[in-house]
C-alpha positions as CSV (number, residue, x, y, z in Angstrom):
1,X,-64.3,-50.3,-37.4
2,X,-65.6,-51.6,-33.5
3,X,-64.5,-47.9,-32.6
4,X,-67.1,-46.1,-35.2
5,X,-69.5,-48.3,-34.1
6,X,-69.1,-47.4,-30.6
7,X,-69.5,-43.7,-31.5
8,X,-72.1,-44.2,-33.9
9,X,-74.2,-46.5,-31.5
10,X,-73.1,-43.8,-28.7
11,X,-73.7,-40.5,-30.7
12,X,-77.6,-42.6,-31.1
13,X,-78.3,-42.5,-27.4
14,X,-77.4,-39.1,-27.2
15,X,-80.0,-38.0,-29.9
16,X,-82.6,-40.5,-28.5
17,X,-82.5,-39.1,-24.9
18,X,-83.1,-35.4,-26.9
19,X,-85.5,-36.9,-29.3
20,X,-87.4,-38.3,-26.2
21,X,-87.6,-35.1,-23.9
22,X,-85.1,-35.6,-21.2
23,X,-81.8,-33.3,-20.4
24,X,-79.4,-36.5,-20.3
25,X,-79.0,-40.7,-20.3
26,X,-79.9,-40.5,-16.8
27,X,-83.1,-39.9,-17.2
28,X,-83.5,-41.7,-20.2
29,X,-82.0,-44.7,-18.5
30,X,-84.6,-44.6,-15.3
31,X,-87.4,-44.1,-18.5
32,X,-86.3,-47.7,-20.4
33,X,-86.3,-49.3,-16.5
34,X,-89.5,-48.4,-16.2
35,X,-90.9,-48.9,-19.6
36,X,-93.2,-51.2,-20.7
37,X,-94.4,-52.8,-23.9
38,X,-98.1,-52.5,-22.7
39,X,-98.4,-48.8,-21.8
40,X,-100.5,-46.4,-24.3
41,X,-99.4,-42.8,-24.7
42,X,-100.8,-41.0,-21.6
43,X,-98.9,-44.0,-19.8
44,X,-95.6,-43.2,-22.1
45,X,-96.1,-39.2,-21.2
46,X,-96.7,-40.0,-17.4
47,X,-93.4,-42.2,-17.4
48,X,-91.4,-39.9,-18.7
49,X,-92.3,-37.8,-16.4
50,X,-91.6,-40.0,-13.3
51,X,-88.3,-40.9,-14.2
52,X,-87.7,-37.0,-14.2
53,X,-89.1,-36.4,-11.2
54,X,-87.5,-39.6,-9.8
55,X,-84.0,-38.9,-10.8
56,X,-84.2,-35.2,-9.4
57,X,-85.8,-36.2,-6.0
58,X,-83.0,-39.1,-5.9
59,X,-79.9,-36.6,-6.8
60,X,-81.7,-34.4,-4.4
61,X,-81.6,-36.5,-1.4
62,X,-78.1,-38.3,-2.1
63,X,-76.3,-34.8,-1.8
64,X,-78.1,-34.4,1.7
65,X,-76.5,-37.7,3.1
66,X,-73.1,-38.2,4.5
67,X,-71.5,-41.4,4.1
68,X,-74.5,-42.6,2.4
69,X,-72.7,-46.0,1.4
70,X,-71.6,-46.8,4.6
71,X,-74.4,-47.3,6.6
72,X,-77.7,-49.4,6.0
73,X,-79.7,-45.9,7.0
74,X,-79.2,-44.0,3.8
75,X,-80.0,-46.6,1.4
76,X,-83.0,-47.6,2.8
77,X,-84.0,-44.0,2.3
78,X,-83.2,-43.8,-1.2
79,X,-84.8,-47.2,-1.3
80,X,-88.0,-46.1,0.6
81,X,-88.0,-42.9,-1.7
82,X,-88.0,-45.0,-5.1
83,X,-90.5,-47.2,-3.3
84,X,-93.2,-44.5,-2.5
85,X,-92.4,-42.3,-5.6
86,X,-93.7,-45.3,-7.6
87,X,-96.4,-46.0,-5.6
88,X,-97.9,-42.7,-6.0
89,X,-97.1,-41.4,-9.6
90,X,-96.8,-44.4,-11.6
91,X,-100.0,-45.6,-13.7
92,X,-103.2,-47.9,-12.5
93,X,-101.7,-50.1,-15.1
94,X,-98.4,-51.2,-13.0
95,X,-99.3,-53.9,-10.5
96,X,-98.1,-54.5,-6.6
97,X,-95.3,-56.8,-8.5
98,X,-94.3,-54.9,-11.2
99,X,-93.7,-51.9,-9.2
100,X,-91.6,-54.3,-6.5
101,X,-89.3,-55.1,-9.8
102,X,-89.1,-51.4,-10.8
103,X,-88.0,-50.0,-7.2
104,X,-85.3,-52.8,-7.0
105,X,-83.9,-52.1,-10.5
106,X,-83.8,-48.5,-10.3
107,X,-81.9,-48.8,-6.9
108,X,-79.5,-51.0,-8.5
109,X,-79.3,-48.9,-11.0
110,X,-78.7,-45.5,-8.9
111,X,-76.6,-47.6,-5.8
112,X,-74.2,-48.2,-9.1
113,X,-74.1,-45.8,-10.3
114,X,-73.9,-43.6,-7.7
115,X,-72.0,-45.3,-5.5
116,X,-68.6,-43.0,-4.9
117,X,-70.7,-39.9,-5.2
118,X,-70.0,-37.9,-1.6
């Protein structure tokens, strides 16, 4: 019974992150990080967005880097990135602090994720 709840609650995700636009849970995972309970729907559309463009600029630079775990140099780019990305395409409506939580839970996120990725 646990087991076909797993799938069901699994085969779920899957549909949301097609029902909400994206091309996988990745994406759909940096979207619920950033999402908040406040935002109307250009807000929504713009999120979605950004955690796209996030994700892709991210991947992008993590399959430049050699040794990116090893060092402190490469994740304070990826932190920087996350940092400045949000900075510039998130909405009016995310404050200094809220995008200070946002940057440090998507690089947890994509340090854990990530992590053994060469």
């Amino acid at each position: 019974m646990e087991l076909m709840a797993l799938a069901q609650s699994h085969d779920s995700e899957e549909k949301r992150y097609v029902r909400e636009g994206f091309t996988s849970d990745e994406e759909l995972s940096v979207y619920d990080l950033l999402f908040s309970d406040n935002l109307n729907k250009d807000d929504i559309k713009t999120i979605k967005k950004v955690a796209v463009d996030l994700l892709a600029k991210i991947k992008e630079k993590i399959s430049e880097m050699d040794h990116r775990t090893d060092k402190q140099e490469p994740r304070a780019v990826i932190n920087i990135l996350i940092r400045d990305t949000l900075w510039s395409e998130l909405p009016a409506s995310y404050d200094e602090a809220s995008v200070d939580h946002y940057r440090q839970e998507i690089y947890e996120y994509v340090y854990t994720r990530y992590r053994y990725v060469a």
